[in-house]
C-alpha positions as CSV (number, residue, x, y, z in Angstrom):
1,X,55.0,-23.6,106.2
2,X,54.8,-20.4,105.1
3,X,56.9,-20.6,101.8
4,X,55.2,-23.8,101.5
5,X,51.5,-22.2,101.0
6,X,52.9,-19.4,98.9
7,X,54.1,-21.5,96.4
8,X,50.7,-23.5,96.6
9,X,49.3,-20.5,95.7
10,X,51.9,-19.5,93.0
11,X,51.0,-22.9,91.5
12,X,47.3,-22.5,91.4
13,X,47.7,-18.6,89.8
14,X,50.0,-20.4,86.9
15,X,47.3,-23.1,86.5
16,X,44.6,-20.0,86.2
17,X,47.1,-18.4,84.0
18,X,47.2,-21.2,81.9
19,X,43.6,-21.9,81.7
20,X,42.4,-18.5,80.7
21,X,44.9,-18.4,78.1
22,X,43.9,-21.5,76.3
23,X,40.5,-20.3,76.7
24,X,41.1,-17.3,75.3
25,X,42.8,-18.7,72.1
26,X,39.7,-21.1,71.8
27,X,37.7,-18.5,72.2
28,X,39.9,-17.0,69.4
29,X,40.5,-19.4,67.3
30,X,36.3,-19.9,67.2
31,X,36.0,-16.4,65.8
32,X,38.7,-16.9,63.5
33,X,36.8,-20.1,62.3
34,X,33.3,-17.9,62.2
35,X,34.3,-15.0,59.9
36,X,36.3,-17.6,57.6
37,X,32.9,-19.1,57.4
38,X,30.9,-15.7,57.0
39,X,33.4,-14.9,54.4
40,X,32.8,-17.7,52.8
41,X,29.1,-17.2,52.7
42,X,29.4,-13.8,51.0
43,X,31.8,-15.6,48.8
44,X,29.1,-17.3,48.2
45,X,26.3,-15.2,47.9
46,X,28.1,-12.8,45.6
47,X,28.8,-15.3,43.6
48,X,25.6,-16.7,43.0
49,X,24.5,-13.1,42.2
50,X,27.5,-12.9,39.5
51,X,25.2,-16.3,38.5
52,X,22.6,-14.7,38.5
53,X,22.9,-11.8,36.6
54,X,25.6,-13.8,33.8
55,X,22.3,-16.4,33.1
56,X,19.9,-13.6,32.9
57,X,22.5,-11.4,30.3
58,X,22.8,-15.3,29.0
59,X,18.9,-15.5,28.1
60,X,18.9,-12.0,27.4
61,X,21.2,-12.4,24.6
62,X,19.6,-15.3,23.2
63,X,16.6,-13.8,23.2
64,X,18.4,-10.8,21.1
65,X,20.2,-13.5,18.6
66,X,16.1,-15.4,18.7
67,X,14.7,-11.9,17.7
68,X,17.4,-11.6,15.3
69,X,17.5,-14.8,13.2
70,X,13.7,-14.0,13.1
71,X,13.3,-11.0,12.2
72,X,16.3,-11.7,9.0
73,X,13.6,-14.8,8.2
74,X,10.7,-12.5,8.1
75,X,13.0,-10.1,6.2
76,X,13.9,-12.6,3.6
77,X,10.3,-14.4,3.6
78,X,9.1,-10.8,2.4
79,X,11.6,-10.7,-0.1
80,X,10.0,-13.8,-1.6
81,X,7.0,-12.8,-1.3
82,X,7.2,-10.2,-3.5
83,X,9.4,-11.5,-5.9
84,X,6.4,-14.7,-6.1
85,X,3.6,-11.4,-6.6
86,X,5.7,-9.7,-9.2
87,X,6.3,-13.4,-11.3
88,X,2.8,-13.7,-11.2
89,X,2.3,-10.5,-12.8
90,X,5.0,-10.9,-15.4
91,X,2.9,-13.8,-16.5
92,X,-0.3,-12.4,-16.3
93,X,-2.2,-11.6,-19.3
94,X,-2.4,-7.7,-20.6
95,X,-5.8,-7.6,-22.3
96,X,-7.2,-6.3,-19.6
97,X,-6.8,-7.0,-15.9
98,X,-9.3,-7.6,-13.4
99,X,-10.4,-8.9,-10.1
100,X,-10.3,-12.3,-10.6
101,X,-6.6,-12.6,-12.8
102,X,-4.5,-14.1,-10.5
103,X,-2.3,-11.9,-9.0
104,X,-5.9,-10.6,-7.3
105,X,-7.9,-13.9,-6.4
106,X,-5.1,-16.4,-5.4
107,X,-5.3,-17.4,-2.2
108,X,-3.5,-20.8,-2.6
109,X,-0.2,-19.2,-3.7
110,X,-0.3,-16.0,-1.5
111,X,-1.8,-17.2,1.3
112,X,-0.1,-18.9,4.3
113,X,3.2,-19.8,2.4
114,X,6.0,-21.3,4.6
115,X,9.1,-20.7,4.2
116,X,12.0,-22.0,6.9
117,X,10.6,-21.1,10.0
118,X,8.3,-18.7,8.6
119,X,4.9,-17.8,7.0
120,X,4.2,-15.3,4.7
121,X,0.9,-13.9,3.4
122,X,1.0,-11.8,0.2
123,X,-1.6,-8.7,-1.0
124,X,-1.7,-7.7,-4.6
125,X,-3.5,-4.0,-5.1
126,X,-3.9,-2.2,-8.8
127,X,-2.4,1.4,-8.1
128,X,-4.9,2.4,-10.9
129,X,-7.6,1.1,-8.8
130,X,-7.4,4.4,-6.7
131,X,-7.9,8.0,-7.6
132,X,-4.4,10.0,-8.4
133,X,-4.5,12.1,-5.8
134,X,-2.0,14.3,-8.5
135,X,-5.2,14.7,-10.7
136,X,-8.0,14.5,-9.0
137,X,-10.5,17.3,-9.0
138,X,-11.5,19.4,-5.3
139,X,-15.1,18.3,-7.0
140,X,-13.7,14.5,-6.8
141,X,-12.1,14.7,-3.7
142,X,-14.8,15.3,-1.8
143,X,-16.9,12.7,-2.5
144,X,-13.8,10.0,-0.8
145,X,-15.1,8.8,2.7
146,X,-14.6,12.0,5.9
147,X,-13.3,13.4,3.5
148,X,-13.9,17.5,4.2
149,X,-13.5,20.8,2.2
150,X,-10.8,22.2,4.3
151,X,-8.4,19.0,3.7
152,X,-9.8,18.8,0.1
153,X,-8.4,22.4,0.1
154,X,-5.0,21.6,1.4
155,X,-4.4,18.8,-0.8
156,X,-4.4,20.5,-4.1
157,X,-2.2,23.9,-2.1
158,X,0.1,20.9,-1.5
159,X,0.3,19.5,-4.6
160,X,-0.1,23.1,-6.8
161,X,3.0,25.1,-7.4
162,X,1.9,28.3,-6.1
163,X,1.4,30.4,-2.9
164,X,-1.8,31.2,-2.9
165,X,-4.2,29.3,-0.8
166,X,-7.2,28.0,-2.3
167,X,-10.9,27.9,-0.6
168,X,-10.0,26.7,3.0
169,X,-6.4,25.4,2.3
170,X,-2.8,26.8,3.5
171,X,0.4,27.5,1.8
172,X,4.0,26.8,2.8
173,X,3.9,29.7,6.2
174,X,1.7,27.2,7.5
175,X,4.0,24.2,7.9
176,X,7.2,26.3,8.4
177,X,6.2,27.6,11.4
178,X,4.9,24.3,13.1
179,X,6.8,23.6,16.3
180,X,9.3,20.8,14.1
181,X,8.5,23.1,10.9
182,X,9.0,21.8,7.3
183,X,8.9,22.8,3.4
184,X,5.2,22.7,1.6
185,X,5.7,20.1,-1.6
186,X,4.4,22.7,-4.3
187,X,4.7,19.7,-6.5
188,X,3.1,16.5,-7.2
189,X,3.2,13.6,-4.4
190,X,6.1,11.5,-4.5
191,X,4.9,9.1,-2.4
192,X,1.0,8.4,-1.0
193,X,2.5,8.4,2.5
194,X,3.7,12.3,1.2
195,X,0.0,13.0,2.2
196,X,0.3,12.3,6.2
197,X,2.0,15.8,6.2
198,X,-0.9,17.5,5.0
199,X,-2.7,19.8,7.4
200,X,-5.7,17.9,9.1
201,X,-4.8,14.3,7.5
202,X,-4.9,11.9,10.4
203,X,-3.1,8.1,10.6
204,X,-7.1,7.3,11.3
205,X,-8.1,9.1,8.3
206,X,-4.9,7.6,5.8
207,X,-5.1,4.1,7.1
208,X,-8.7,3.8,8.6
209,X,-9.2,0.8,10.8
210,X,-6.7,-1.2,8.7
211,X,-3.7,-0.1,10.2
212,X,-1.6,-3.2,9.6
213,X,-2.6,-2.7,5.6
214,X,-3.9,-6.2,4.9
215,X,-7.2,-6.0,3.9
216,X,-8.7,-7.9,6.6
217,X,-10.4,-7.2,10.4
218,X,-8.2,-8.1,12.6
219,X,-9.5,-8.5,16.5
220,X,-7.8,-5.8,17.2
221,X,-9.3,-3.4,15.0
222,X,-13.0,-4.2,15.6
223,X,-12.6,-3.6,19.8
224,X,-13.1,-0.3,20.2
225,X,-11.1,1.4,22.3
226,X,-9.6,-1.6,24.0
227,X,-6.2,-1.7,22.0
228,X,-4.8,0.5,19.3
229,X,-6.4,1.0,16.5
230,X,-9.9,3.0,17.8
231,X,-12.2,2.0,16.2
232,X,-15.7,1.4,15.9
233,X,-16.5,-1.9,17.1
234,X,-18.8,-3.1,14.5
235,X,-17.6,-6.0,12.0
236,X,-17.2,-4.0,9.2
237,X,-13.7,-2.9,8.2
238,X,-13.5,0.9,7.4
239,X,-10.7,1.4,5.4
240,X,-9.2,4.8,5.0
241,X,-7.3,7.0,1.9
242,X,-5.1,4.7,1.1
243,X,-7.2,2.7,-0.5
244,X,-8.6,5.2,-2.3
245,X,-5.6,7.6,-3.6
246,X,-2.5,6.9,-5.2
247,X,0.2,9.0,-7.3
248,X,1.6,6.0,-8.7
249,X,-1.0,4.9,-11.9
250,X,-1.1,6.1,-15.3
251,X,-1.6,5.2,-18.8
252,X,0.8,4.4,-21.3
253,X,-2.0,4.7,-24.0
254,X,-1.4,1.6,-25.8
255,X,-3.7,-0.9,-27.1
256,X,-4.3,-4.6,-25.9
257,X,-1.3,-5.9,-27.7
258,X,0.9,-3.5,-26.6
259,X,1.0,-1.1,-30.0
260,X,0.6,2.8,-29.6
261,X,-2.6,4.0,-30.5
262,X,-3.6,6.1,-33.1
263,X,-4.1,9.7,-32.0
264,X,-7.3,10.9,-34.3
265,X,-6.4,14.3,-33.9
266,X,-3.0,14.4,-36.1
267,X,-3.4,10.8,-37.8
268,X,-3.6,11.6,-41.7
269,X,-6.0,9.4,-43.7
270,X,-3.5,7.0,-45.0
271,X,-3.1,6.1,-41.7
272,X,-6.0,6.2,-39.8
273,X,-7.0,3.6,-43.1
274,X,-4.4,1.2,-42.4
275,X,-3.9,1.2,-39.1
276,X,-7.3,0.9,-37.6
277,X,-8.7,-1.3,-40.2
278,X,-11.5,1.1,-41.6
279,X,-13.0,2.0,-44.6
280,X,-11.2,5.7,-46.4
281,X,-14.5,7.5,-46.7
282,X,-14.7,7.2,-42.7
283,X,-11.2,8.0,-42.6
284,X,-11.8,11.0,-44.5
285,X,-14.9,11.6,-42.4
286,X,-12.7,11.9,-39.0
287,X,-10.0,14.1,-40.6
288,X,-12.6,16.7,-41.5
289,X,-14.5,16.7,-38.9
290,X,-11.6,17.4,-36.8
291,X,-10.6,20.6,-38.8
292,X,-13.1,22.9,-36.9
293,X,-11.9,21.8,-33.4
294,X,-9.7,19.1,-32.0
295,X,-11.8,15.8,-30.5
296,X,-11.3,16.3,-26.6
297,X,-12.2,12.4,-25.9
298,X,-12.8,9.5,-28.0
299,X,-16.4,9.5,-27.2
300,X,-16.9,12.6,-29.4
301,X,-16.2,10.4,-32.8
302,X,-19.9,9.5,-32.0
303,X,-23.3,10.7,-31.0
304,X,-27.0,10.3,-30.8
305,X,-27.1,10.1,-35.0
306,X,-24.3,7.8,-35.0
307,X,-25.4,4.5,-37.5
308,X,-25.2,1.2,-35.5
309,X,-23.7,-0.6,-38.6
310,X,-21.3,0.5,-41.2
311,X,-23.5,0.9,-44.6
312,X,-22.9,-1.8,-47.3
313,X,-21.3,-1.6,-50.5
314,X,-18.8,0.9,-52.0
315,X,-18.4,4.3,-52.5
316,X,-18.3,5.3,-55.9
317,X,-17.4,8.8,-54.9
318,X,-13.5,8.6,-54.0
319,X,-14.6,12.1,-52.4
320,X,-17.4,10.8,-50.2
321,X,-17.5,10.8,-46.3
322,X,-19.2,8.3,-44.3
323,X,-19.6,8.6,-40.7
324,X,-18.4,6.5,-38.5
325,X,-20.8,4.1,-36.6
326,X,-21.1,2.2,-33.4
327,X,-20.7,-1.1,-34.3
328,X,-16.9,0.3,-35.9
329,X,-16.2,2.4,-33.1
330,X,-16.5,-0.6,-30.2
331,X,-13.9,-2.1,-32.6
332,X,-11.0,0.5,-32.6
333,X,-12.3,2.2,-29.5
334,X,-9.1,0.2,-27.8
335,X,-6.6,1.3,-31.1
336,X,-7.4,5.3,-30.9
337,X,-6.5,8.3,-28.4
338,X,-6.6,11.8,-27.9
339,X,-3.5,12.9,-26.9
340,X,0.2,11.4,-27.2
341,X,2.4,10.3,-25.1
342,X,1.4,8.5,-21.4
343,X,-1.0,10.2,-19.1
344,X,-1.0,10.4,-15.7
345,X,-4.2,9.6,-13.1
346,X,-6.7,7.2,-15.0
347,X,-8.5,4.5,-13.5
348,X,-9.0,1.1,-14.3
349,X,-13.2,0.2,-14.5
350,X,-12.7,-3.3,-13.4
351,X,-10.3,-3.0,-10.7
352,X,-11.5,0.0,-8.8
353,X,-14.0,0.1,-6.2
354,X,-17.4,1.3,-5.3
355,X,-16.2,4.8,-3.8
356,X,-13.6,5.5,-6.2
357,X,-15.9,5.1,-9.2
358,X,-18.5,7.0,-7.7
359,X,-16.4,10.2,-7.3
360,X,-14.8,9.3,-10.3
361,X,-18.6,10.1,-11.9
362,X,-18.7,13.3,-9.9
363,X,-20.6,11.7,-6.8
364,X,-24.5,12.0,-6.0
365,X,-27.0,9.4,-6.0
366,X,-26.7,8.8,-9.9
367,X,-23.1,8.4,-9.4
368,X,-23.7,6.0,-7.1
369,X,-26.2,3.8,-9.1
370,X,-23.8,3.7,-12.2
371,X,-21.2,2.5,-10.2
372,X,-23.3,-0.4,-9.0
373,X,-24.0,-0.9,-12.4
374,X,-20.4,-1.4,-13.9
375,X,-19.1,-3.3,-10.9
376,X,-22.7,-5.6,-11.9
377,X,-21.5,-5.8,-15.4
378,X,-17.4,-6.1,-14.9
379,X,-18.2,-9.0,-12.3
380,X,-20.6,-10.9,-15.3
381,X,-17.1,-10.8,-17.4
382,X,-15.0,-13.7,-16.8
383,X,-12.0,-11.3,-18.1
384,X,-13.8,-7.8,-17.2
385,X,-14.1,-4.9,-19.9
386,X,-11.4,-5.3,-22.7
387,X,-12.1,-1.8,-23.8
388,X,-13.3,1.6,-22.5
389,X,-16.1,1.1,-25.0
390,X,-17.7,-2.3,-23.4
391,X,-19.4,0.0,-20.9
392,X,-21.2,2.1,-23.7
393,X,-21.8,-1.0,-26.2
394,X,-23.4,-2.7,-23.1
395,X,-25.8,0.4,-21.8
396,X,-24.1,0.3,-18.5
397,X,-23.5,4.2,-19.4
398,X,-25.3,6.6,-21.7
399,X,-23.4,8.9,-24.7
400,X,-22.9,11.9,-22.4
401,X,-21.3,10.1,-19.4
402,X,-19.2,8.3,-21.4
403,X,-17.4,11.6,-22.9
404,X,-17.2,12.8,-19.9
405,X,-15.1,10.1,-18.5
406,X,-13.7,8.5,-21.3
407,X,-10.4,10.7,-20.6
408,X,-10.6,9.5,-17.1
409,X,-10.7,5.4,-17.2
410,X,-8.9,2.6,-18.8
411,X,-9.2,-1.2,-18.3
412,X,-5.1,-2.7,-17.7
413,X,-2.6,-1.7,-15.4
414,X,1.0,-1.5,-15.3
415,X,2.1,-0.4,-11.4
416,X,1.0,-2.6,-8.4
417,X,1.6,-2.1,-4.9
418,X,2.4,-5.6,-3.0
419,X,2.5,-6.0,0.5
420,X,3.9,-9.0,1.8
421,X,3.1,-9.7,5.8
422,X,5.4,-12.4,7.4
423,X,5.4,-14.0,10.7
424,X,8.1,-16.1,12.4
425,X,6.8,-19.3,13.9
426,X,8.2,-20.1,17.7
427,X,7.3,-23.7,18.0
428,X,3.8,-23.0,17.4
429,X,3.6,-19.5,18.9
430,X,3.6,-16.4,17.1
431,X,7.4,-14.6,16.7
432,X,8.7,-11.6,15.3
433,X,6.0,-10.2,12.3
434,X,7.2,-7.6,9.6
435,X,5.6,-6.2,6.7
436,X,7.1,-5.0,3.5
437,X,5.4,-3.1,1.0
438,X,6.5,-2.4,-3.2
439,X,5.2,-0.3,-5.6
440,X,6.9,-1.7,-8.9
441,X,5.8,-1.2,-12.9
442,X,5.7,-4.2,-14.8
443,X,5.6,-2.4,-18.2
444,X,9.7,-2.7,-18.1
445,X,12.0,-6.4,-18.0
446,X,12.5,-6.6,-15.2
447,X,9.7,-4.6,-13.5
448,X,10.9,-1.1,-11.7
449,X,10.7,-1.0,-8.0
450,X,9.2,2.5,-7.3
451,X,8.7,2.6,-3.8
452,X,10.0,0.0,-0.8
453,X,8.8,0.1,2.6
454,X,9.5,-2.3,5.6
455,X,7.6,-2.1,8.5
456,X,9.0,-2.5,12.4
457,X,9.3,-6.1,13.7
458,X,7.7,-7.0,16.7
C-alpha cells in the first residue's frame, strides 16, 4: 500500500515535471518569437530611415542638377544677349549716336527674349555718357550726386602717381595698413569697380538704390529698410556712381565717316585747302594766326567778329587772308582737331545725362540751366547733334562756353557696357537669375571685349 502511494506520487511529480517543462519552452519559444519580431521592427525602422535619408539626398541632388542646368541656361542666355547688343551696334549708324538709335530704345528686341527655358532682358549704356573718372577735375567731381571733398580728394591720390596727399585725400600708408591691407593704384582705373577700394566709397554710394544694375525700381529697392538694398522708400530710383563715372570712353578724333581729322595746329595750307574744302586765303588765315600761339580748342578759330557767311567773289591778292566765318566753321567743325592721336575722357552731348552735363559745365545753377537746354535741343533731333558745333550754331551755348568745353565733348561713341539679366523659368515660377555685364569697343572687327563680369546665381 505503501509502495503503491509512493509511486502515485512519483507519477504525479513526473507529470509536474513534464508540465513545467513544456511551459517553460512555450514560454521560451514566445520570447524567441517576440525579439525575432522586435528585430524585425528595427529592421524595419532603420530601414525606412536609410529611405528616408536616400530620397531626401535623391531630391537634394536633383535640386543640385535643377540649379545646374539653370544656372548653364541663364549662362548661355547672357551670352546671347550680348552677342544680340553688340550686332546691333555693329550695324548701327556712326554719324552720331544717341538716345533713340537702337541699341538705346529697343525694347522689342532686348526686352523679355526667350530662349529655351529662359528669359533674358538686355541694357545697352554709352561709356562716354559718364564722366572719366581718369580725367575728371576735383572741380567736376564734386558736383556728382553725395559726392564729398574728402572722397573727391581720394579719388584723384588714387589715380595720381605720387605720394603726396591732396586736400583731404590719403596716399598708399593708408590702405597698407588696413586690417586685410592692400597696394594704392597710383595709376589710372582699370576698371570702374577699381573705385569701391577707395577710402569712403560705399556699395550705397557706387551702385545707389540700383543694386541689381538694370535701370529700373525694383520692389525691393523702394521698401526701405525691409529687404536689402536700404533705401529711401519713395518711387524715385537713385542711382549711384556708376552711372555717372567710367574709365572706359575716349575719342578717336575722327570725323563722321570715319577719316582722321585735320589737326589746325601743324596742317600746312595745301592741306588744310584740300582737305577741309575751304577757300586758300582762309587757309592762309588759320596758319598765321596760329604762329603767335597754338589754338587750344577748335572754338578759338572763331569769336565775337567772326562773319556769319564767307564773303563773295575772289581774291585778287594771292597774298590776302580772309577770316574764317560761322557759317564755314559749323561745316568742318566735325573735320578739324587740336591735338593728334585719341584722347581719353570726352563725353558724348546726346547720350549723357542731366548730372553728368552739369558738372561737365563746372556745376552751379547756370550749369544746370544749359544742361536742360541741350538735353531740350538733342531730344528735338531725330539723330541728335552730328557735330560739337550744332550746340553753338543753335544758341543752346554762347562763344565762351563753347571753348571751354569744346575739348571736353563729342557726339559718337565707340565702347558700351551691356548688361544682360537672365532668369530661368520653373513652370511659371521664377528659377535661377544671373547677370552678366561687357564692356566692349566697336571701333575694331570684331568688337574688343574689355571687361566681363558675371554675377552670382540665385
Amino acid at each position: 500500500m505503501y509502495k503503491k502511494d509512493r509511486q502515485n506520487r512519483y507519477s504525479i511529480l513526473d507529470t509536474g515535471y513534464s508540465k513545467l517543462e513544456t511551459s517553460i519552452e512555450n514560454r521560451a519559444a514566445r520570447i524567441e518569437k517576440g525579439l525575432v519580431i522586435v528585430a524585425v521592427l528595427w529592421v524595419v525602422v532603420v530601414l525606412m530611415a536609410l529611405i528616408a535619408v536616400l530620397g531626401r539626398k535623391a531630391r537634394l541632388d536633383m535640386k543640385v542638377s535643377f540649379a545646374r542646368v539653370e544656372s548653364s541656361r541663364c549662362k548661355w542666355a547672357c551670352r546671347a544677349g550680348i552677342e544680340k547688343a553688340i550686332g546691333i551696334l555693329n550695324e548701327d549708324t556712326r554719324e552720331s549716336d544717341g538716345l533713340t538709335d537702337l541699341w538705346s530704345d529697343n525694347d522689342e528686341d532686348l526686352n523679355d527674349i526667350a530662349l529655351e527655358g529662359c528669359y533674358f532682358s538686355v541694357r545697352v549704356i554709352d561709356e562716354a555718357s559718364k564722366l572719366n573718372i581718369n580725367a575728371a577735375t576735383k572741380e567736376q567731381l564734386l558736383w556728382l550726386p553725395n559726392m564729398v571733398e574728402d572722397i573727391a580728394d581720394a579719388i584723384i591720390d588714387w589715380r595720381d602717381n605720387d605720394d603726396m596727399a591732396s586736400g583731404s585725400g590719403v596716399e598708399g600708408g593708408y590702405y597698407e595698413n588696413l586690417p586685410y591691407g592692400y597696394k594704392i593704384r597710383n595709376g589710372s582705373f582699370r576698371t570702374i569697380r577699381e573705385l569701391l577700394l577707395v577710402k569712403g566709397v560705399t556699395e550705397e554710394l557706387f551702385y545707389g538704390e540700383d543694386t541689381n544694375f538694370n535701370g529700373e525700381l525694383d520692389y525691393n529697392e523702394r521698401d526701405g529698410d525691409k529687404s536689402p538694398p536700404i533705401d529711401d522708400g519713395d518711387d524715385q530710383l537713385d542711382e549711384g556712381w556708376v552711372e555717372y563715372l567710367t574709365c572706359y570712353s575716349y575719342d578717336r578724333n575722327v570725323d563722321a565717316s570715319g577719316n582722321q581729322r585735320i589737326n589746325v595746329n601743324s596742317a600746312n595750307e595745301n592741306e588744310l585747302e584740300s582737305s577741309l574744302g575751304i577757300k586758300r586765303s582762309q587757309a592762309r588765315w588759320i596758319v598765321q594766326n596760329r604762329s603767335s600761339r597754338q589754338y587750344q580748342s577748335i572754338g578759338d578759330l572763331i569769336n565775337e567778329n567772326s562773319p556769319r557767311e564767307p564773303s563773295q567773289g575772289s581774291q585778287s591778292d594771292p597774298n590776302a587772308t580772309e577770316q574764317l566765318d560761322l557759317q564755314t566753321f559749323y561745316q568742318i567743325a566735325d573735320k578739324i582737331t587740336v591735338s593728334g592721336g585719341q584722347t581719353q575722357g570726352k563725353v558724348n552731348i546726346n547720350t549723357a545725362p542731366e548730372e553728368v552735363l552739369t558738372a561737365l559745365l563746372g556745376g552751379g545753377d547756370e550749369a544746370e540751366r544749359i544742361a536742360e537746354e541741350i538735353i531740350t535741343y538733342r531730344n528735338r533731333s531725330i539723330y541728335g547733334m552730328e557735330s560739337i558745333a550744332d550746340l553753338l550754331s543753335s544758341g543752346t551755348v554762347n562763344l565762351d562756353t563753347f571753348k571751354r568745353i569744346a575739348n571736353s565733348i563729342m557726339t559718337r561713341s565707340d565702347v558700351f557696357t551691356i548688361s544682360c539679366f537672365a532668369t530661368a523659368d520653373r513652370n511659371g515660377n521664377t528659377g535661377a537669375t544671373l547677370r552678366t555685364d561687357a564692356v566692349v569697343d566697336r571701333s575694331t572687327m570684331p568688337c574688343q571685349i574689355l571687361y566681363w563680369y558675371e554675377g552670382t546665381s540665385n
